[in-house]
C-alpha positions as a Markdown table, in Angstrom:
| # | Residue | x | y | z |
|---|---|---|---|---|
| 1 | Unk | -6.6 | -10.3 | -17.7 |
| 2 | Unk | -8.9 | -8.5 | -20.0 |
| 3 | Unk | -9.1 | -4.7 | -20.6 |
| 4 | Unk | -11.9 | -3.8 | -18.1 |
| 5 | Unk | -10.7 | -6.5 | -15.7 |
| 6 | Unk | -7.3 | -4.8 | -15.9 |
| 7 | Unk | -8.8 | -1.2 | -15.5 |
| 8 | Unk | -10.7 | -2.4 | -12.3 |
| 9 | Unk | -7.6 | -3.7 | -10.6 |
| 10 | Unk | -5.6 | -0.2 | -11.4 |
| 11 | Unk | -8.8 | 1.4 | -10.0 |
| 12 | Unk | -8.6 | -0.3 | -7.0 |
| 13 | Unk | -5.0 | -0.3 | -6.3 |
| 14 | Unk | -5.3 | 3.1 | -6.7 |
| 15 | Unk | -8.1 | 3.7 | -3.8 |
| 16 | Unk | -5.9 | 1.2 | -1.8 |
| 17 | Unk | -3.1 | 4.2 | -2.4 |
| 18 | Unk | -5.4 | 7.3 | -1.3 |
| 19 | Unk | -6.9 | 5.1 | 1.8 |
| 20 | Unk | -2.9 | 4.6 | 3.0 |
| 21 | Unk | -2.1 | 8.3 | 2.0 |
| 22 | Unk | -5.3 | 9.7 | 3.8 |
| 23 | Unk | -4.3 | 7.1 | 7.0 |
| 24 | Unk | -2.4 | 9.0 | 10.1 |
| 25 | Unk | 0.2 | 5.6 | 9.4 |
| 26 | Unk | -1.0 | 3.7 | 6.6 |
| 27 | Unk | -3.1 | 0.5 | 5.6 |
| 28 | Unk | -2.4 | -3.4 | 5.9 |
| 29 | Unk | -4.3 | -4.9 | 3.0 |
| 30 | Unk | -4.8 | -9.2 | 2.9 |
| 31 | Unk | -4.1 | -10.3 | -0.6 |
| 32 | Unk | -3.4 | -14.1 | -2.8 |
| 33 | Unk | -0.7 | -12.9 | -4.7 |
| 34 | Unk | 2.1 | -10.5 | -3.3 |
| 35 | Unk | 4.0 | -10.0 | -6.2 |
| 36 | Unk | 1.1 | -9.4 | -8.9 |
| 37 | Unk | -0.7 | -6.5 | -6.5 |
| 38 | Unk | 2.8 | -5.0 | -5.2 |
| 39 | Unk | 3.8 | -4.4 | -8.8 |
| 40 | Unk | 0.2 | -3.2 | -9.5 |
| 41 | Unk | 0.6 | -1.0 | -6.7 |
| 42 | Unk | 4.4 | 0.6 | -7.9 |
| 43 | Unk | 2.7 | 0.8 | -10.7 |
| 44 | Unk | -0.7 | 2.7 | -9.7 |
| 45 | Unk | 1.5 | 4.8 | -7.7 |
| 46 | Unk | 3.5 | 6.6 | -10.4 |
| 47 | Unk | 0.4 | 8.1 | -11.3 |
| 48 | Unk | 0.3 | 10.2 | -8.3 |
| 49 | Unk | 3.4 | 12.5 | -7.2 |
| 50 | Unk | 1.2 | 12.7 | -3.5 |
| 51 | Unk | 2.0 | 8.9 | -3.6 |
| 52 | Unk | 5.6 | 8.9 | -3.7 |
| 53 | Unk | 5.6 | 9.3 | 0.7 |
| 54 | Unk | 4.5 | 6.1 | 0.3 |
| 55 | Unk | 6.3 | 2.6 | 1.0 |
| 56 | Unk | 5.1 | -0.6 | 0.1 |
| 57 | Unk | 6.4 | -3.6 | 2.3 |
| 58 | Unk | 5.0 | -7.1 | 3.6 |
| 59 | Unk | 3.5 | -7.2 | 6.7 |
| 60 | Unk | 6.1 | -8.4 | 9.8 |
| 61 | Unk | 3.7 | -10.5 | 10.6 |
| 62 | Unk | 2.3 | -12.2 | 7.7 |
| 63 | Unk | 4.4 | -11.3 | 4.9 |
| 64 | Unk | 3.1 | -14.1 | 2.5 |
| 65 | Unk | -0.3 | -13.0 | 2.7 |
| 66 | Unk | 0.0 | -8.9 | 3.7 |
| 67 | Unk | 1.0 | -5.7 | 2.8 |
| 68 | Unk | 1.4 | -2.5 | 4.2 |
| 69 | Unk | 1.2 | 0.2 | 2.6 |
| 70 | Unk | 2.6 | 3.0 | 5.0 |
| 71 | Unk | 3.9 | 6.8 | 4.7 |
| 72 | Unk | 7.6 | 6.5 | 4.8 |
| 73 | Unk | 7.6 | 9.4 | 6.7 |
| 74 | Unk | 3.7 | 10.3 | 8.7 |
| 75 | Unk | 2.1 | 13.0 | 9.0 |
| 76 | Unk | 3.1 | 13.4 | 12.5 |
| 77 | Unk | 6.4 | 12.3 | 12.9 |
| 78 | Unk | 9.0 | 9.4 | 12.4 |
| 79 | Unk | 7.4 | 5.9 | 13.9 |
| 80 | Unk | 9.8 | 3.1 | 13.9 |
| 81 | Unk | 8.4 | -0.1 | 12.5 |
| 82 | Unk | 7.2 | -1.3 | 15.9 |
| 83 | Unk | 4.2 | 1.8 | 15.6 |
| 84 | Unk | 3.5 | 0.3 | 12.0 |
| 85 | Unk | 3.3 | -3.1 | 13.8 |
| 86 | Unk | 0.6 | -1.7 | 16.7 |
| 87 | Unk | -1.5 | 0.5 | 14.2 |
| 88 | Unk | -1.4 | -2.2 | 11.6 |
C-alpha cells in the first residue's frame, strides 16, 4: 500500500470511529477483509482517548463480511447484544 493510499485508509477508519462514537449504539460497516480493517481500526482508535468506549466485534449475523463497531457501554444505558442486533 503506498503512503497516500495508506493515509486514506487511516482517514477513513478514523470517520468510521467518530460515525460509531457519535451513534446512540454504534455502526455495522460491510467490508472484504476483516482482519486488515479491524487492525486498521485498533489502530486508528489509539489516536483518540473518546474512542476507547468503543468495541470492535463481527457482526452476529455476518461475521465474515461485517463489523460493528459499537459503544461498549451507550450513551443511554447498558443494551445486551440482542439491542446491537435490532439497531444494527
Amino acid at each position: 500500500m503506498s503512503e497516500t493510499s495508506s493515509r486514506i485508509f487511516s482517514e477513513t477508519l478514523t470517520a468510521l470511529l467518530s460515525k460509531a462514537f457519535d451513534s446512540e449504539f454504534g455502526i455495522s460497516i460491510s467490508v472484504s477483509s476483516i482482519k486488515e480493517v479491524r487492525a486498521g481500526l485498533y489502530r486508528a482508535a489509539k489516536s483518540n482517548p473518546n474512542f476507547a468506549n468503543l468495541r470492535i466485534i463481527p457482526s452476529r449475523r455476518n461475521p465474515e463480511t461485517h463489523l460493528w463497531i459499537v459503544h461498549k457501554e451507550p450513551l443511554n444505558g447498558q443494551p445486551s447484544e440482542d439491542d446491537f442486533s435490532a439497531a444494527l
